[in-house]
Structures are given as C-alpha cells and as structure tokens.
C-alpha positions as CSV (number, residue, x, y, z in Angstrom):
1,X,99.2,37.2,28.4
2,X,101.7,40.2,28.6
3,X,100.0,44.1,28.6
4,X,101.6,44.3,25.2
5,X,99.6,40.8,23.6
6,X,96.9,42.1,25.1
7,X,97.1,45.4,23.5
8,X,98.0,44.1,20.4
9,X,95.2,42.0,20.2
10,X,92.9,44.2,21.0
11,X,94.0,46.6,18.6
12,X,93.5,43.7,16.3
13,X,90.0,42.7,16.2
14,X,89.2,46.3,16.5
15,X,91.1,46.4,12.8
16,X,89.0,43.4,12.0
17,X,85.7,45.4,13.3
18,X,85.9,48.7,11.7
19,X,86.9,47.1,8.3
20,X,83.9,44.0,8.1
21,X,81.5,45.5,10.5
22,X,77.8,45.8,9.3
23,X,75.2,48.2,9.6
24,X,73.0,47.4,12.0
25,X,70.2,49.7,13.0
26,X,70.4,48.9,17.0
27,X,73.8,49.9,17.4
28,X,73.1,53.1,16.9
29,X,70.9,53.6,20.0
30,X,71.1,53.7,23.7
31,X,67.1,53.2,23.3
32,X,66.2,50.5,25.7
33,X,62.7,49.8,24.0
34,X,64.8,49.6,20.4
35,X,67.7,47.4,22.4
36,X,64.9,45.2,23.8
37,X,63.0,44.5,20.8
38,X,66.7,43.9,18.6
39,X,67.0,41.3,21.2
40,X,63.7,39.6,21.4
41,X,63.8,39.5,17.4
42,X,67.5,38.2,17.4
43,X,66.7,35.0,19.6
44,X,67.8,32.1,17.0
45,X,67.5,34.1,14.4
46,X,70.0,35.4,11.5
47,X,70.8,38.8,11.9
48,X,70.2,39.5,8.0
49,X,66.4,38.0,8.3
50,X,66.1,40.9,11.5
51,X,66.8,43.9,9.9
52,X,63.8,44.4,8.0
53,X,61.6,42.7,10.4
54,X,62.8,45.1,13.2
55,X,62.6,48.0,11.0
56,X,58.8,47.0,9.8
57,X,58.2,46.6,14.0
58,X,59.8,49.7,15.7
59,X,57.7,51.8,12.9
60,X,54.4,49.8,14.4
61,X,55.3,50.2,17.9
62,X,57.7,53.0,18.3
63,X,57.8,52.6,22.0
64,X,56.6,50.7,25.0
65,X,53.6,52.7,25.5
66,X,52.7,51.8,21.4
67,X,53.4,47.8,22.5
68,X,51.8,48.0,25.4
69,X,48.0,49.0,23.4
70,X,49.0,46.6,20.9
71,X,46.9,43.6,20.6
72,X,48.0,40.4,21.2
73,X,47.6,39.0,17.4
74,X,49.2,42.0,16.1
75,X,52.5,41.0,17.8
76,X,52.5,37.6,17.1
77,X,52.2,38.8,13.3
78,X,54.9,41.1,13.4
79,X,57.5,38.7,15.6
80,X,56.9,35.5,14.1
81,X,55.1,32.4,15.7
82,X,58.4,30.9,17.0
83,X,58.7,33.9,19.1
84,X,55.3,33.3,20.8
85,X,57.4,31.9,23.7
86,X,59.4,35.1,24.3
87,X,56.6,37.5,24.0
88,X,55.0,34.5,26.7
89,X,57.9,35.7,28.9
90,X,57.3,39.4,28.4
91,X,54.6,38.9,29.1
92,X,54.9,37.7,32.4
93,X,57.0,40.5,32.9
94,X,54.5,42.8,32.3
95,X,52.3,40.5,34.8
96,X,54.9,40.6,37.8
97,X,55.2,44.6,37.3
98,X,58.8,44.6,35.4
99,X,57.5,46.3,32.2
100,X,55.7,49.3,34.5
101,X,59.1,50.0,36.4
102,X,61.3,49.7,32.7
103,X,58.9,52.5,31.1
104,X,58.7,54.7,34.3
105,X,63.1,54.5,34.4
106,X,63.0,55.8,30.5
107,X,62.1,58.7,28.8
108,X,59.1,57.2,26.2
109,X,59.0,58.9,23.2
C-alpha cells in the first residue's frame, strides 16, 4: 500500500469515527483504575449493557484503595457472577504483589 492509500484510508475511518462514534465514559480518562475496571466489565460483554453497570461501580469503588476494602460479595454483586473468574485472576494479582506495585505507580484519588 502506497503513503497516499495509506493516508487516505486513514483519513477514512477517522471520517467514519468522528461521525458514529459513541460516548463512552472510559475514553475520556487516562485513569488506570477506571481503564481497568472498563476492561474487566467489557470481557464478553456488550458495550451498551457496561455503561450503566460501570457507572453504578466506579461510584462504589472510586479507586483501588475503595476495591481493595471492598468485600468479596460486594464485588461479585456489582460485576456479575460470570465475571467471578476475572476477579479470580485479580485476585491473584493482588496475591503475587501486582495490585500493590499498580496503586504505588498512580496517583489514587
């Protein structure tokens, strides 16, 4: 493909974006805590079923610090059962020290 095709197409779907994008309330942030959680939630899951659903969670647990005293019910109840097995894997992130070094490399807020 030629500079020029590439340019043009490009330009293109940019076109496309700008006129059908969505609103969708992690795009908006450079948050890793709110990029995380859009994420988790979006894992085989319609984006249209998310957006209230992440809205509802980040107002719960605004950061890590507000997940990380959350109890363990509480979460499954906000995420869903079928995401039991990501929060599983989180988890074991937290477990293996991952979560401690994330929060202490952002500002929490």
């Amino acid at each position: 493909m030629s500079t020029a095709a590439l340019h043009q197409f490009k330009k293109k779907v940019w076109e496309y974006y700008r006129k059908h994008r969505r609103y969708l309330p992690w795009r908006k942030t450079r948050n890793p805590y709110l990029i995380l959680v859009s994420e988790v939630m979006l894992q085989q899951t319609q984006v249209d079923r998310v957006i209230d659903k992440y809205k509802e969670f980040i107002t719960d647990f605004p950061s890590f610090t507000a997940l990380a005293r959350a109890q363990f019910d509480d979460l499954i109840a906000r995420i869903g059962k079928n995401k039991s097995k990501v929060i599983k894997n989180v988890d074991n992130l937290a477990a293996e020290g991952f979560i401690k070094k994330m929060k202490q490399s952002v500002m929490i807020r």
